[in-house]
Every structure is written in structure tokens, then in C-alpha cells.
C-alpha positions as a printed Julia matrix, in Angstrom:
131×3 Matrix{Float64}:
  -3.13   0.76   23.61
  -0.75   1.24   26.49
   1.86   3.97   26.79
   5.36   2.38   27.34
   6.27   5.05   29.76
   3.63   6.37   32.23
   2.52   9.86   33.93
   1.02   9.25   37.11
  -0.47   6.42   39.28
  -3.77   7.22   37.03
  -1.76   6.82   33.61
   0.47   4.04   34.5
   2.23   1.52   31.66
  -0.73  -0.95   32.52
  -3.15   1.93   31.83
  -5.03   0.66   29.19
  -6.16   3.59   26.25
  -8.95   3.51   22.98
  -8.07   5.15   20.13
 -11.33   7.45   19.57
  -9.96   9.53   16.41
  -7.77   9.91   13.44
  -6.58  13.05   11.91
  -6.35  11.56    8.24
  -5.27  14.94    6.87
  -2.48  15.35    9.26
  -1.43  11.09    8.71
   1.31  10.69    6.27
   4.77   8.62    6.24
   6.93  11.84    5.35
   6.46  13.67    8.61
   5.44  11.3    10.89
   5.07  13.66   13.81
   2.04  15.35   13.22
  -0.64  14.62   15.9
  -2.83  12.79   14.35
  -4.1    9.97   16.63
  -6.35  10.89   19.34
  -6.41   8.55   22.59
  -8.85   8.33   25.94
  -8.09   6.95   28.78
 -10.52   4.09   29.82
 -10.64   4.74   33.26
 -11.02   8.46   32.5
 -12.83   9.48   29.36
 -11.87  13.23   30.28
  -8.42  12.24   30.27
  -6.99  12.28   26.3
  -3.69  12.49   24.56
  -2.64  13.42   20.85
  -0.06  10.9    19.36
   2.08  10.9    16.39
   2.8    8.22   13.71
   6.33   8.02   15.38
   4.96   7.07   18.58
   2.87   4.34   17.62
   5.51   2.33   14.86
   8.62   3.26   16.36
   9.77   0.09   18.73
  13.21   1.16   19.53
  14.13   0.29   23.19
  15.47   3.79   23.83
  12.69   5.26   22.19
  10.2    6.59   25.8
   7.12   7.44   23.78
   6.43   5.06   22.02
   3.02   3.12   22.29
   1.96  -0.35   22.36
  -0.8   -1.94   20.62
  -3.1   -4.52   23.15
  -5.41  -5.34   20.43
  -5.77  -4.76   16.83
  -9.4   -3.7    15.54
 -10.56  -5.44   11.55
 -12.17  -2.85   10.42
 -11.15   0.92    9.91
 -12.85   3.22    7.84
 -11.19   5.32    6.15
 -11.7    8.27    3.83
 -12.3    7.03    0.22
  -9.1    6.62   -1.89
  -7.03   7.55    0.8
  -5.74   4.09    0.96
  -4.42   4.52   -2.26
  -2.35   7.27   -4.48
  -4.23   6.89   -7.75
  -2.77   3.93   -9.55
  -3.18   0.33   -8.18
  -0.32  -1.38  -10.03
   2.42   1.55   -8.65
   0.96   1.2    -5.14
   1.74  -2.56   -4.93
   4.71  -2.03   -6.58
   5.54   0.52   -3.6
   4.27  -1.79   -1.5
   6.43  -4.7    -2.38
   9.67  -2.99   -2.58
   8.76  -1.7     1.12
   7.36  -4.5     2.43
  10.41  -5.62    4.38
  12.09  -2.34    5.73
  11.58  -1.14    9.14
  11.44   2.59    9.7
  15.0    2.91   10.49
  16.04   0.98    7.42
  13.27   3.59    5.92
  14.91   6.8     7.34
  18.75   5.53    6.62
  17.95   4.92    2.74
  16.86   8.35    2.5
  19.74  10.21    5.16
  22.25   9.88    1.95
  19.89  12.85    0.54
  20.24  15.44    2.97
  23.65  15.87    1.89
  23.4   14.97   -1.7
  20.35  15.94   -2.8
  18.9   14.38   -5.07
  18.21  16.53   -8.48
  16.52  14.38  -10.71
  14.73  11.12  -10.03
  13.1    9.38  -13.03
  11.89   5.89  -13.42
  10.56   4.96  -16.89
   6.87   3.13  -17.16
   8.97  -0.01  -18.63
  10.94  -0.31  -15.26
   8.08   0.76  -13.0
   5.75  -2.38  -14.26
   8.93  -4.82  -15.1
   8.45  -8.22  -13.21
């Protein structure tokens, strides 16, 4: 990865860092500004930051901290059934109706709540698993 905005001459844009750890307990899409990625610099080992969710999907031009991917890794293990809430068919579901919102789309859909909020929210099994 490579930090969009840079520190010093030793952690420049061009500086290139390995993600070494992830905080799974602290990962979620609610509050995606926990610290839960853990970076080292590659020409510094000793040299590490703690990044957020934000950081890492957020590709708004005005946005400073942000992070940029250089290359993508297949595998990633993580913890078992953390991939996955506890029903298959609702988390495709989820995932289809999601599939083509960005995170601002994502945040404005739910901004209509902090000042109406929402009481009740109940979705019968017969809409849930409609096609």
C-alpha cells in the first residue's frame, strides 16, 4: 500500500507499505474508524502505522488519509464465520442490494435517520427471500 499523503522524506507517497495485521474484532462497516489494520514500512520494519476502514475505501479527492492499494493479495484468512452473519441466503441478499453503492451513497441512505429515527424496521421472511 502507499499512503496518498506522506510524512517525511522516509514515508513519502512512493513509500511503499505491507499490511502485517488485522484487528478482526475491531473491523466492522458501522464504525469504520476503529484501527484495525496494522501497516510496516518496507524500508523500515520498525516504522508502523494503525489504519482505519475509512482510510483504506474512502477515494474521495479531498479525503488526505486515505490509502492506496499497489497490489491485491488471493488469499486472506480469516476467522471462521466471520465472513458471514449466520444465514447464507440473507447475506447474498445483503450483498446484492449493496453491491453497487459506494460508501457515500452508503452513508447518505442512512443520514435521513439521524433526524428521523427510525422506530421500527421489519421485513417479513416472504419479502426477504422474494426474487
Amino acid at each position: 500500500m502507499t499512503s496518498h499523503s506522506h510524512v517525511s522524506n522516509t514515508e513519502n507517497s512512493k513509500s511503499p507499505w505491507t499490511l502485517v495485521f488485522i484487528d478482526w474484532e475491531n473491523l466492522n462497516w458501522i464504525d469504520d474508524n476503529r484501527k484495525a489494520f496494522r501497516l510496516i514500512l518496507m524500508s523500515n520494519p520498525a516504522i508502523y502505522r494503525e489504519i482505519t476502514l475509512e482510510q483504506i475505501i474512502n477515494d474521495s479527492p479531498s479525503y488526505i488519509h486515505r490509502w492506496n492499494v499497489m497490489s491485491r493479495s488471493d488469499v486472506l484468512s480469516y476467522p471462521e464465520k466471520w465472513s458471514a452473519i449466520s444465514d447464507p441466503l440473507f447475506d447474498a441478499k445483503c450483498i446484492d442490494i449493496f453491491k453497487d453503492v459506494n460508501k457515500n451513497d452508503y452513508n447518505m441512505l442512512f443520514v435521513q435517520f439521524y433526524d428521523r429515527p427510525i422506530k421500527y424496521l421489519h421485513i417479513s421472511q416472504e419479502e426477504l427471500y422474494e426474487e
